[in-house]
C-alpha positions in Angstrom: -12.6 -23.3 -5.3 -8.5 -23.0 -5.2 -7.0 -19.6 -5.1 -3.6 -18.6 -5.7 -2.3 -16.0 -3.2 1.2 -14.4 -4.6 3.1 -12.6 -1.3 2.3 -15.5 0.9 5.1 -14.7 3.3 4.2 -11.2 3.9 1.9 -9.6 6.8 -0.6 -8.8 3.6 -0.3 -12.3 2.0 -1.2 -13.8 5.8 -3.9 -12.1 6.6 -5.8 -13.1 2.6 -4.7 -16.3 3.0 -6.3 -16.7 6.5 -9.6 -14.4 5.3 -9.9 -16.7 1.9 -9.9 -20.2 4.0 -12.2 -19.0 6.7 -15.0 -18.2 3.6 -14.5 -21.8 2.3 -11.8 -21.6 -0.2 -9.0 -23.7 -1.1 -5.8 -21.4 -0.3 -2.4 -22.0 -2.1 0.5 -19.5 -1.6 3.4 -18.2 -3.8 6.6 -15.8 -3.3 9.8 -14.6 -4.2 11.0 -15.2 -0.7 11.6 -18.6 0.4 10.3 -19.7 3.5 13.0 -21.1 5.9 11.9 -25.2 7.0 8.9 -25.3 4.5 7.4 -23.1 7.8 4.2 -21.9 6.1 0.6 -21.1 7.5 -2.1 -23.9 8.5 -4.2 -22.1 6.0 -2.2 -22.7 3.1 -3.1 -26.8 1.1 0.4 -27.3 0.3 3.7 -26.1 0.4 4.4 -23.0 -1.0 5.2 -22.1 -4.8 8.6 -20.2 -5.2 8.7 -17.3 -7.8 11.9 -15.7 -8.6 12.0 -11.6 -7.7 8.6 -9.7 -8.3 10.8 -7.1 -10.1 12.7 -9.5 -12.5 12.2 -10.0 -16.0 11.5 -13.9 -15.2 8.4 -13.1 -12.8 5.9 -13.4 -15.4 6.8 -16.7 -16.8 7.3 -18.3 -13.6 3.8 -17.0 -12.8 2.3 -18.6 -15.7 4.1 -21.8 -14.5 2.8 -21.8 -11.2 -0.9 -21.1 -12.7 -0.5 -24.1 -15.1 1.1 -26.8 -12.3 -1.5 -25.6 -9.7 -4.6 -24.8 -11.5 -6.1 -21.7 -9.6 -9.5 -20.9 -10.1 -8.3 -17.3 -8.9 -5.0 -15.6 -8.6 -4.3 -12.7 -6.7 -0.8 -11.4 -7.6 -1.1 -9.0 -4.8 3.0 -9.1 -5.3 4.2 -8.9 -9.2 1.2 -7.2 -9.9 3.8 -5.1 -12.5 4.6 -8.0 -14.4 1.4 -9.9 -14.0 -0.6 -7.0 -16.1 1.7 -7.4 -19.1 0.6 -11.2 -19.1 -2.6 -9.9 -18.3 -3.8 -12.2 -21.6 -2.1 -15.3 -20.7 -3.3 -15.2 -17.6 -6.9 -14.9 -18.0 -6.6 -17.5 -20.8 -5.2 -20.3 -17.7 -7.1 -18.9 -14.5 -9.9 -16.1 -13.7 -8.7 -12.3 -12.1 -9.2 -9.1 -11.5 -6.1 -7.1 -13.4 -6.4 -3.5 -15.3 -5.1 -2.9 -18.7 -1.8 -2.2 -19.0 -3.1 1.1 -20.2 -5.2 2.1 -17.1 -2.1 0.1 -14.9 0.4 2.7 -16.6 -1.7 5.9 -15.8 -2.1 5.4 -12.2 1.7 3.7 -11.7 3.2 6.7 -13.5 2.4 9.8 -11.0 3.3 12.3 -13.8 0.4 11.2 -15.7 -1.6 10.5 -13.1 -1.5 13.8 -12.1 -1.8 15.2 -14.8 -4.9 13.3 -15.2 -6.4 13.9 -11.5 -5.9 17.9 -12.3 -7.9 17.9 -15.6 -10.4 16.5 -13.7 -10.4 19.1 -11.1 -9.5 16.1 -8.4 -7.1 18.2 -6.0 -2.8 17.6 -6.1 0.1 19.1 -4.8 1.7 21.8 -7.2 4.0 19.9 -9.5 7.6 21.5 -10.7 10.0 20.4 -12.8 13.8 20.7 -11.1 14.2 24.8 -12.4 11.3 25.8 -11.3 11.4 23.9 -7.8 14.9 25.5 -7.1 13.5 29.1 -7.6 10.4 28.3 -5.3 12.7 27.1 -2.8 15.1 30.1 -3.0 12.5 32.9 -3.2 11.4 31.6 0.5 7.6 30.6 -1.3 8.2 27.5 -0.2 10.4 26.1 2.4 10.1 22.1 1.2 9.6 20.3 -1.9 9.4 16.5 -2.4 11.2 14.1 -5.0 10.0 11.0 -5.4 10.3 8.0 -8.1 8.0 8.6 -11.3 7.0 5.1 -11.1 5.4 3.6 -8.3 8.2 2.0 -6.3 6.4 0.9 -2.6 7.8 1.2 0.7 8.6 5.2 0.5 11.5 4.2 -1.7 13.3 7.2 -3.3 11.4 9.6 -1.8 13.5 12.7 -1.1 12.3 16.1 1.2 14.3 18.7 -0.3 15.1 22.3 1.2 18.3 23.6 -0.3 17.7 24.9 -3.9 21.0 23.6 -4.9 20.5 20.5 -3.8 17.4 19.8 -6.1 19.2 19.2 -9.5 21.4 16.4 -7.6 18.4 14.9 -5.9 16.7 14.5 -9.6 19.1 13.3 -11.2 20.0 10.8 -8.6 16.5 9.6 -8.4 15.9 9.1 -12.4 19.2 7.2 -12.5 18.1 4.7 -9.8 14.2 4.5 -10.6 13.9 5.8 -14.3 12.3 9.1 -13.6 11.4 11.7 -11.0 9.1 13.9 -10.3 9.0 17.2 -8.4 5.7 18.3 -6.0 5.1 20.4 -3.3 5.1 19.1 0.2 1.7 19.4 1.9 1.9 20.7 5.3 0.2 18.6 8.5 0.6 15.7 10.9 0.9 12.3 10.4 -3.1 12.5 11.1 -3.6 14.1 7.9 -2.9 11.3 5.5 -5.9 9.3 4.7 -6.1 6.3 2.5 -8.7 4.6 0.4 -9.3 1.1 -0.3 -11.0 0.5 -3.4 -12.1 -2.6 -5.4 -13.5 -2.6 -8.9 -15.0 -5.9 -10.7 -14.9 -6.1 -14.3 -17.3 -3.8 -15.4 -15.2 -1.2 -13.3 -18.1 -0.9 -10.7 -17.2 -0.3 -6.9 -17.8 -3.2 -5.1 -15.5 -2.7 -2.1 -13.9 0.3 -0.2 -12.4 0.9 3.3 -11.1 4.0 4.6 -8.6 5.1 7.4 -6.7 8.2 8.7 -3.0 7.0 9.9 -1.7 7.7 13.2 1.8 7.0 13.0 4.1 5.7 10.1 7.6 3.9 10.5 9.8 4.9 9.5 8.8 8.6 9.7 7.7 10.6 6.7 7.7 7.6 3.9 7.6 4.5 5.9 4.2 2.4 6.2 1.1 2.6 8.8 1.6 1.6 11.9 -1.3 2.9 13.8 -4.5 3.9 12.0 -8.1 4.6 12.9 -11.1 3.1 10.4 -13.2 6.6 9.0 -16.0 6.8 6.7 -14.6 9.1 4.2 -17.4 8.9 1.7 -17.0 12.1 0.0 -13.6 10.9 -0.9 -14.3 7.9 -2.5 -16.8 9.2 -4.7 -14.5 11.9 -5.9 -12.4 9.4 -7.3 -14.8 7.2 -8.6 -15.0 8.9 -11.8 -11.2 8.5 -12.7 -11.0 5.0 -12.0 -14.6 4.2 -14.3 -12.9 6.8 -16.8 -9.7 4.4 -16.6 -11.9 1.0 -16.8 -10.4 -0.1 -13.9 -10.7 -3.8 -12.3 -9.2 -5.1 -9.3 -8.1 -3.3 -6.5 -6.2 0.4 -5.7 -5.3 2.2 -2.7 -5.9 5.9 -2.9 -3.5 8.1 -0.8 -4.1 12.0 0.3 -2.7 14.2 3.1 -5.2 16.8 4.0 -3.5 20.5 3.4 -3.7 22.0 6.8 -3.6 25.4 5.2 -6.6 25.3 3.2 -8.6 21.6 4.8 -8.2 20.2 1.4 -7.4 16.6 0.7 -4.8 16.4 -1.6 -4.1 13.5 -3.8 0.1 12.1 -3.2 -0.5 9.0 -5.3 -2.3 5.6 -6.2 -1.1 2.2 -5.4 -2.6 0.1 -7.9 -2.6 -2.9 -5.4 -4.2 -4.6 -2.3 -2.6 -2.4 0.8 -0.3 -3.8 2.9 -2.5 -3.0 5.5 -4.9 -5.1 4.3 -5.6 -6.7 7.3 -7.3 -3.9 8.6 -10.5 -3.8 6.6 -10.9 -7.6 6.5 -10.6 -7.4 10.2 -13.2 -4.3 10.3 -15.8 -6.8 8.0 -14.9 -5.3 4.6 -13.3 -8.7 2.9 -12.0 -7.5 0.0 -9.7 -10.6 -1.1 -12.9 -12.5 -1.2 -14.9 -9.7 -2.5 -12.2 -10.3 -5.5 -12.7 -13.6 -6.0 -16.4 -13.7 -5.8 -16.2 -11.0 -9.0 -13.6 -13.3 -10.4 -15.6 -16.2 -10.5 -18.6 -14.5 -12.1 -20.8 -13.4 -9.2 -22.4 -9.9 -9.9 -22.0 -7.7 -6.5 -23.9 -5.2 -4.8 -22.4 -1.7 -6.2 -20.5 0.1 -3.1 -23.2 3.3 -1.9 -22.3 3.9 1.3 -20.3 2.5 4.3 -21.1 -1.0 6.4 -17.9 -1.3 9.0 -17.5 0.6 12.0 -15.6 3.8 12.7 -13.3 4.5 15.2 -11.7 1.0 15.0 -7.8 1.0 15.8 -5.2 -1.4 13.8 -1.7 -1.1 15.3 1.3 -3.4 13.7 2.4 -4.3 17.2 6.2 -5.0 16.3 6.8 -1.8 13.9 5.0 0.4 16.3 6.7 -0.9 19.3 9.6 0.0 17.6 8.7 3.6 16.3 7.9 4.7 19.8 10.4 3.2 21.3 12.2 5.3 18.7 10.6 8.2 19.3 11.0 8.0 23.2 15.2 8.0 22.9 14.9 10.7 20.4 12.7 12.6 22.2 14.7 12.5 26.2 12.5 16.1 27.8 9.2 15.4 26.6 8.7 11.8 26.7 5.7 12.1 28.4 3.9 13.8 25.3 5.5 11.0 23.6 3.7 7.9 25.9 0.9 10.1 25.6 0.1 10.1 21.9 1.3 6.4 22.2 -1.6 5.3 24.6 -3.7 7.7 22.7 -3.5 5.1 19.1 -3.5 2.0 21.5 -6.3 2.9 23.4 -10.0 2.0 22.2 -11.6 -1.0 20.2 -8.8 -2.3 18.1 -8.3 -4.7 15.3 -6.6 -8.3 16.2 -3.2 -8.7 15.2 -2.2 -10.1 11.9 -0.5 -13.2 13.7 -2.2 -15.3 15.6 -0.4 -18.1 18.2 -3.1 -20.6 16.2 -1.0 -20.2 13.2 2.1 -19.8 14.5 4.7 -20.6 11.3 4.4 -17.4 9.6 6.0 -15.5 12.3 8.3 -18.4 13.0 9.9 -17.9 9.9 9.7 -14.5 9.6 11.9 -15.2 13.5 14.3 -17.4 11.3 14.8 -14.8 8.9 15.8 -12.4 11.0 13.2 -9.7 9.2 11.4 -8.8 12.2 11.3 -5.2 13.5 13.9 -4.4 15.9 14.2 -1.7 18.5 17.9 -1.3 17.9 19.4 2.5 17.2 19.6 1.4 13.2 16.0 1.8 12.8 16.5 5.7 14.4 17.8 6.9 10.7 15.5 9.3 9.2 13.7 7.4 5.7 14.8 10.3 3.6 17.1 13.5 3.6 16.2 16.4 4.4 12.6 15.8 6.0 10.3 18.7 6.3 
């Protein structure tokens, strides 16, 4: 069987690729960035397809191309998943997948709606504002933080805006809708880092759970908005069947990461939003035993899977992303100067313990040869010391 895997240049892309071939498959990759000296991984068959950007209008067609010269029996569009649910017809008439509606796509991508949703269904959010509304809650001292973000699902921590000056809020809105279409206004949940729990969730056609993972993050990079860096593996069971409901309400297929922050004023898991994608940090639950990518393509191909009831992978495993959290506390330990102790501390605290293997492996050394020749690897330098957004809480 051949499967075509869409971000094939990416630490997510990698470790699929590597977790499809070891089950047997056939493994062909695809991006929007091109790989410098045809480097690409000994897992791949053959060199990899190039797509023009994920966020362009010409993604879709060039997808469609790449299905009809290569002939998937699967394709993941882990990357482009946007445009590849408008095609979602076209597709499934040339390969097999796993992709919502655009319906159920556009109430978990839009975080108004989604909302919205989660709340009639007595799932737990943040408060939501509109701009008026935040700027009095800020200036009558009820709240000393409130977040701006994008509407629409943007990745990365893009856009997203910690606001504490009431007159700063209509600006910050504006600003945000101009650049991403829309904004939306929530409370900020208080707590640590060790707070924020995500869910990772896979649903075959019939919108049953066949797959989920669950971690709690120990560090982020950059701070605030940026992406795990340290996490331990949890059973958070009473999580993921609290959202089970919305997503068989929203017929969903295919995979979703759920993200919360637990409110350390009341120990209530609050719901910040829904990436309706395969985690970047996918590497994690493959390497924890949970093999979602080829959970996916075992549903794809027809194969009727066990319904998720409990939890089979170990807790207390660590995953670390050696280069961006070398470089977060390396961060951390010039910002900090009199307590860097506390700082090494917390820092041998995350590395410490059974932990995942890396996502590169000296066995299949192009990928991070290329990512070397692209000069995209995390650095230690002061640049990476700026704060993600304004205005953190």
């Amino acid at each position: 069987m051949k499967i075509l895997v869409t971000n094939c240049t990416r630490n997510a892309g990698v470790a699929m690729i590597r977790a499809l071939s070891d089950a047997g498959y056939e493994v062909l990759g695809a991006d929007d960035r091109r790989s410098p000296f045809g480097l690409r991984s000994r897992y791949v068959a053959r060199a990899y397809l190039q797509l023009p950007d994920q966020m362009g209008p010409e993604f879709a067609p060039a997808l469609l191309r790449a299905i009809e010269q290569s002939r998937p029996d699967v394709v993941i569009p882990t990357r482009g998943v946007e445009a590849a649910v408008p095609a979602r017809q076209a597709i499934l008439e040339k390969t097999r997948a796993l992709l919502p509606t655009g319906d159920a796509f556009e109430a978990v991508n839009d975080k108004a709606r989604l909302l919205a949703r989660c709340e009639a269904m007595r799932i737990p959010i943040p408060r939501c504002y509109d701009a008026q509304e935040a700027a009095h809650v800020l200036a009558s001292a009820r709240a000393s933080c409130v977040v701006v973000k994008p509407r629409i699902d943007v990745g990365g921590g893009q856009g997203v805006h910690f606001v504490t000056d009431p007159d700063e809020i209509g600006g910050v809105c504006a600003a945000v809708s101009r650049t991403y279409g829309g904004s939306i206004v929530t409370e900020f949940v208080p707590g640590p880092v060790e707070n924020l729990v995500a869910l990772h969730l896979l649903f075959d056609d019939d919108s049953r759970l066949i797959g989920c993972f669950s971690l709690r993050k120990l560090r982020i990079w950059p701070p605030h908005v940026g992406v795990t860096v340290a996490a331990v593996s949890t059973h958070e069971t009473d999580l993921v069947e609290r959202f089970r409901p919305l997503f068989e309400e929203l017929r969903w297929r295919g995979p979703a990461e759920v993200e919360l922050k637990v409110d350390e004023r009341d120990g209530v898991a609050k719901l910040l939003e829904i990436n309706p994608r395969f985690s970047g940090a996918i590497h994690f639950p493959i390497s924890c035993g949970v093999n979602l990518p080829v959970l996916l393509c075992r549903a794809a191909l027809g194969e009727r899977l066990a319904v998720v009831r409990g939890t089979e992978y170990d807790a207390g495993v660590r995953y670390i992303d050696t280069g961006r959290w070398a470089s977060a506390v390396a961060a951390e330990l010039r910002a900090a100067r009199h307590s860097r102790r506390a700082v090494l501390t917390r820092a041998l605290h995350e590395w410490r313990g059974r932990r995942a293997p890396p996502v590169h492996s000296l066995s299949d050394p192009a990928p991070i040869l290329a990512k070397i020749c692209l000069g995209i690897l995390p650095r230690t330098s002061g640049d990476l010391e700026q704060p993600a957004a304004p205005g953190s809480c």
